[in-house]
N, C-alpha and C positions, 0 to 999 in steps of 0.2 A: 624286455627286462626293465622294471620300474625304478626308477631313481627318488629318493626320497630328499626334501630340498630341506638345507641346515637353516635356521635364521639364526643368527649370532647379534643383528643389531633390529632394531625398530624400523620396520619402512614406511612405516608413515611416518610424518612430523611431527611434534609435540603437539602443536597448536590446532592440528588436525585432528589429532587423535583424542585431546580435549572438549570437543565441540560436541555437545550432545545432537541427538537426533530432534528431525521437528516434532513437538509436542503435537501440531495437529496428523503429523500422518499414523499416528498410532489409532487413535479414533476413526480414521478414515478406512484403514483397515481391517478394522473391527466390523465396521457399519459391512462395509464390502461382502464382507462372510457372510453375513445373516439376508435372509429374503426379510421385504416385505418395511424395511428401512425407510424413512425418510431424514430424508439430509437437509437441516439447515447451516451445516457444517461449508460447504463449499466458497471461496469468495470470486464466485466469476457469476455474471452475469448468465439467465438462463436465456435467453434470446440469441438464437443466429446470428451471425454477420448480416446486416442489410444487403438486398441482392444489390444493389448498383457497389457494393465495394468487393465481393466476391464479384460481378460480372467483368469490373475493371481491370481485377488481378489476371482472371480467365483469358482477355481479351490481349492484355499483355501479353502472355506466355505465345497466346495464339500467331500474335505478331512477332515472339522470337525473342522476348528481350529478358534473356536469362543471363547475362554476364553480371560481371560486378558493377558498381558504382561507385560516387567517390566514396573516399572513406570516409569522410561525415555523414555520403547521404546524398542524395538527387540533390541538385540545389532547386529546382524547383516545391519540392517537398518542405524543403528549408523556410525559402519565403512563404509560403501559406502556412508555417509554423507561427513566422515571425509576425505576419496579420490577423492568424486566430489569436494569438497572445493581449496583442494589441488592444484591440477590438474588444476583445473579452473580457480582458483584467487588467487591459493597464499597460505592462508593460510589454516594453520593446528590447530586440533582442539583433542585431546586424546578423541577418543569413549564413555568411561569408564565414565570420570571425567568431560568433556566438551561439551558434548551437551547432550541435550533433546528433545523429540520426542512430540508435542505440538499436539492439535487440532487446527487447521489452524496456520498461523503467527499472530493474532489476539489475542490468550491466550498469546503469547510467549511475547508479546508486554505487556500485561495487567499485567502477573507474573512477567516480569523483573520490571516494574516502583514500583509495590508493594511491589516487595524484597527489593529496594533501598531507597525507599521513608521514610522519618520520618513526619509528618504533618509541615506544612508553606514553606517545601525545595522548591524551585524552580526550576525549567526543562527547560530549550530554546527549541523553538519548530520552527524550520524551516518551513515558511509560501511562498507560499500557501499550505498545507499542508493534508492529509488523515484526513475524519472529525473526525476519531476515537481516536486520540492523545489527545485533550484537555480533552472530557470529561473521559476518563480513567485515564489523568493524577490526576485529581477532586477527583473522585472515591477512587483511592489512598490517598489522603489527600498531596497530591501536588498542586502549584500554577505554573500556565502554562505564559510563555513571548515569544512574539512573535518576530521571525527576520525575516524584510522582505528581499524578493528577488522580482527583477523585468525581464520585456522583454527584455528590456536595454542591461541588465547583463548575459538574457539567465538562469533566475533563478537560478545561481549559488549563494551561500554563498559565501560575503567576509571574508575579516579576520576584516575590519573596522566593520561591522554589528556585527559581534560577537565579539568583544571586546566592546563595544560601550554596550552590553547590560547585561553583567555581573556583579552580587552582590555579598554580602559576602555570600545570601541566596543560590546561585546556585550548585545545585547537579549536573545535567547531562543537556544533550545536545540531542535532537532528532528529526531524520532525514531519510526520506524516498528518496534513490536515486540509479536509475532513479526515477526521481517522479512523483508524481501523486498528483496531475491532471496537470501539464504542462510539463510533459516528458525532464524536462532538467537534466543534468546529472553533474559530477563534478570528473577530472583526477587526475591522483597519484599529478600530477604538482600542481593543485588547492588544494586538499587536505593538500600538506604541507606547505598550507603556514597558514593554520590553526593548526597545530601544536604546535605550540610556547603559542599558549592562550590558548589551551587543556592543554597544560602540567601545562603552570604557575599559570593556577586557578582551578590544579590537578578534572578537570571534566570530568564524564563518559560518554562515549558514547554509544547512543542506536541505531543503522544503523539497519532501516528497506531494506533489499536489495531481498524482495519478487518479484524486476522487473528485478536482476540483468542480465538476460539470456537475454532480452530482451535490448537489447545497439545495436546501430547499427553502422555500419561501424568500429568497435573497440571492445575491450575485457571490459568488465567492471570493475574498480581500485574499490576494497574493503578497506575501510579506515583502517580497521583490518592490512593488511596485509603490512605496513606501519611500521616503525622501530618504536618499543616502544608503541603502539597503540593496540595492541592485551590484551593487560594486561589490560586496559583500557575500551576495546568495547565490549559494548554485540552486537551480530552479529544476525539479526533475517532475516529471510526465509522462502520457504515454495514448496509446490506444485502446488500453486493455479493456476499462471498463465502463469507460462512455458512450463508445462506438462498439460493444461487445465483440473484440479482436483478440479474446486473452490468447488463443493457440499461433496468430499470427507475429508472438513475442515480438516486437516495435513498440517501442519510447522514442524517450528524446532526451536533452539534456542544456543546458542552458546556463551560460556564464560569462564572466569577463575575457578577454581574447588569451590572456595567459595564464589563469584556470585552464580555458576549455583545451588550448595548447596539449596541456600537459594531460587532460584525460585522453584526447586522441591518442596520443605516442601509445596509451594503453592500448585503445580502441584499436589501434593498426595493427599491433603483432599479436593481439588473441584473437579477435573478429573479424579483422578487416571492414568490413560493411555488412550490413543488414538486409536482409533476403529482399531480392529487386521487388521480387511479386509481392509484397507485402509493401512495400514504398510505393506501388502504385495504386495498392486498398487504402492505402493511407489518407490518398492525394485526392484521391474520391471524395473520402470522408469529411477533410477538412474543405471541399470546391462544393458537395452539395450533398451531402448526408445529414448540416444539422435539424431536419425536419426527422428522420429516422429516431438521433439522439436524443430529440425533445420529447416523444413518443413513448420513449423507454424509459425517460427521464419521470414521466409524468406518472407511469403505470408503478415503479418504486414507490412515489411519494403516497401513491393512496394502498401500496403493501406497506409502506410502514405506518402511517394512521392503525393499519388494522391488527398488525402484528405489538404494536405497543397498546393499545387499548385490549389486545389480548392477554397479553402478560401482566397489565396491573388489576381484570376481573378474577383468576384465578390467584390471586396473590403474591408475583412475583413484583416487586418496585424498580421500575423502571424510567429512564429519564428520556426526552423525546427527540431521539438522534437528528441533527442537523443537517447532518450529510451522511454520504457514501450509501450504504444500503446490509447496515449492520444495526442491531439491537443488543443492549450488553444488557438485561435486567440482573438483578441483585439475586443470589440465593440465598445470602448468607441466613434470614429467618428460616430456614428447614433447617437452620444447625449440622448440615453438608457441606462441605468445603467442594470448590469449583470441579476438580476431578473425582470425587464422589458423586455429584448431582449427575454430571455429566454421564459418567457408568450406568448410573440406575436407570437414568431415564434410556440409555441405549438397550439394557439390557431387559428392562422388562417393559419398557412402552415402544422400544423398536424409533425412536425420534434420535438424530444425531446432531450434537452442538458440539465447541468447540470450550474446553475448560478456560474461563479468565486469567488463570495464571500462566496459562502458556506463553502471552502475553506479555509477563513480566508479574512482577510481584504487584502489583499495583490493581490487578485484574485480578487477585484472589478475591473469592467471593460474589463470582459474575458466570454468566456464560457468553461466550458469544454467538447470537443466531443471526445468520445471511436469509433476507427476506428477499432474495432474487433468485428464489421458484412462484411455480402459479398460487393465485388466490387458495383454487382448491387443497393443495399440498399444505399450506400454511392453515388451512382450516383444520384439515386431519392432526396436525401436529398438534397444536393448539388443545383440542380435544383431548388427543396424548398427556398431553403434559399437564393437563387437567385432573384426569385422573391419580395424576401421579403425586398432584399435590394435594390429593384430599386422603391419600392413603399415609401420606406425610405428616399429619393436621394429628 
C-alpha cells in the first residue's frame, strides 16, 4: 500500500532555496552529452599527482595510518606550511596557534566567512569573481556587494572602487588573486594603495591565494605580508592547483590565534580533520615536490603565451593573464553576449568555455578558457573557434 506524503510547509530554507545553481555546471553538462568536445571549461590542472606524493599517501596507508589527526591537522604538516609560507612570500604564521589544515581551500573559505559573520554584515566581493563566494557568503547570513574590475585596468582593484563601495554594514573584503577566471593579479605597489581604506573602515580581509604558485614572470605579493595586514587577513590556500591535488580536497587556512579559534569550533563539529592520507601527500609536496611544481609551473606559462597570442590572431581582445592558468578574451565585438558565444561555439564547433558572467556581472562580455589541457587540445580549439569567428565577421 503506497502512502502519498502531504507538504504543508517548505523544507528547505529560504536562503537555500534562493541560491541558484552553478552557471558552470550547466555547460559542463551539456559538453558531457555530445562526443567529440573539447573542454576548455574545467579549472583543475590536467596533470597527475606527482608519483612521490601519491607514493607517500600509498606508503601511509601501507604502514596503517588511517585514524584521525588533530583537528587542525598533523602539526608537522603545519610547520612546513608555516616555512613554505615564509620562504615564499613573506609571511609567517605560528604552526600551533595559526593555521589549519582544511578539506580543500573551499571549507577554509566557507569556516572563515561563518566565524566572522553576524546576519545583514556585509562582505565586498571582488568581481569577476570564483562562483563560490556569494552563495557561501548567503549561507552564512551575510549580504554579498560587488566591486567591479575591468580589462582596461587588467582586472586589478582600485582604491576608487573600493571606497566608493563601503557602508557602516561592512565586515570584510574578499578576494581571490591571481584570479580566476581572468588571471590578473595585483603588486605589493597596488596593494598599498588600498591600505589606507582597509585600515580606516577597520575591514577584514579574506585573500584567497590557492593560484599564488602560479604568477608568472614575478614572485607572488601576499597582501598578508604587508605592514599591519597580517592581523587583519585571513590567508586561504591549498594543494589543489600547484601540486595538481584537486580530488585529494586539502587547503589550509591562516590567521590571527582568535580568528583561527573560532573557524576551528566550525572545523570540529562538521569535519573534524582532513583525510590522513592526503596530509601525508601533502607533506611530501611541501618536503620535496617543488621541482614537480616548477615543471608544471613552467609548461602553463608557455600554454598561455600560446593560447593568448591565439585569441588575439583570430580577433578576440585579450589581455595577458598574470597568473593562475585562465584567459578571459573579450567577445563582446561579435555582438554576442557571454552565454550566447559560449552556446554557439559548443554547439556547432563542439569547444567548451565557461560564459563571463557566470562570474559576476563584471565578466559579461568574456569567456573564460582553462589552458590546463595539452598543447595539442588547445591547437584543435583554437582552430574551432576560428572558424567560428569568421562565420561571425
Amino acid at each position: 500500500m503506497s502512502t502519498q506524503l502531504t507538504v504543508k510547509k517548505n523544507r528547505l530554507s529560504s536562503t537555500v532555496a534562493s541560491l541558484k545553481p552553478s552557471g558552470i555546471r550547466r555547460f559542463f553538462d551539456l559538453a558531457a552529452s555530445m562526443e567529440g568536445v573539447i573542454s576548455l571549461g574545467v579549472g583543475e590542472p590536467d596533470f597527475v599527482t606527482p608519483w612521490r606524493m601519491r607514493e607517500a599517501s600509498i606508503s601511509s596507508l601501507e604502514r596503517g595510518h588511517t585514524a584521525y589527526t588533530s583537528n587542525a591537522g598533523m602539526l608537522p604538516l603545519r610547520v612546513e606550511i608555516q616555512k613554505y609560507l615564509e620562504e615564499r612570500f613573506s609571511v609567517s604564521y605560528h604552526p600551533e596557534t595559526e593555521i589549519l589544515v582544511t578539506v580543500g581551500a573551499s571549507e577554509a573559505i566557507d569556516i572563515a566567512l561563518r566565524a566572522i559573520l553576524d546576519p545583514g554584515d556585509e562582505v565586498l566581493v571582488v568581481e569577476p569573481c570564483y562562483v563560490s563566494y556569494e552563495p557561501v557568503i548567503r549561507l552564512a547570513g551575510g549580504v554579498p556587494k560587488f566591486l567591479k574590475t575591468t580589462m582596461e585596468n587588467q582586472f586589478k582593484l582600485t582604491p576608487e572602487e573600493l571606497a566608493a563601495n563601503i557602508s557602516e554594514r561592512t565586515k570584510a573584503i574578499i578576494f581571490c588573486y591571481p584570479n580566476n577566471p581572468t588571471g590578473g593579479t595585483m603588486t605589493a605597489d597596488e596593494w598599498k594603495t588600498l591600505l589606507p581604506i582597509i585600515e580606516k573602515h577597520d575591514l577584514l580581509v579574506i585573500s584567497d591565494e590557492i593560484y599564488a604558485e602560479l604568477t608568472y614572470g614575478r614572485m607572488h605579493d601576499s597582501i598578508a605580508a604587508l605592514p599591519g595586514m597580517k592581523e587583519r587577513t585571513i590567508l586561504i590556500s591549498g594543494f589543489s592547483k600547484a601540486f595538481a591535488m584537486t580530488g585529494w580536497r586539502l587547503g589550509y587556512v591562516c590567521a590571527t590565534p582568535d580568528l583561527l579559534a573560532g573557524m576551528l569550533k566550525i572545523h570540529q563539529y562538521t569535519m573534524l580533520c582532513a583525510p590522513t592520507m592526503a596530509q601525508m601527500a601533502a607533506l611530501e609536496a611541501l618536503r620535496h615536490g617543488r621541482g614537480d611544481m616548477e615543471r608544471m609551473i613552467e609548461s602553463y606559462r608557455q600554454r598561455r603565451n600560446y593560447v593568448v597570442d591565439g585569441f588575439r590572431q583570430i580577433g578576440l581582445t585579450c589581455h595577458e593573464p598574470d597568473g593562475a592558468f585562465y584567459a578571459f578574451p573579450s567577445v563582446a565585438a561579435t555582438g554576442l553576449s557571454s552565454a550566447e558565444f559560449a552556446e554557439k561555439l559548443l554547439m556547432e564547433e563542439k569547444v567548451a568555455v565557461v560564459p563571463g558572467d557566470v562570474f559576476g556581472e563584471s565578466g559579461q562580455g568574456h569567456i573564460r578558457c582553462s589552458y590546463a589541457t595539452s598543447m595539442e587540445q588547445l591547437k584543435k580549439a583554437l582552430e574551432r573557434m576560428e572558424r567560428l569567428m569568421e562565420r561571425l565577421r
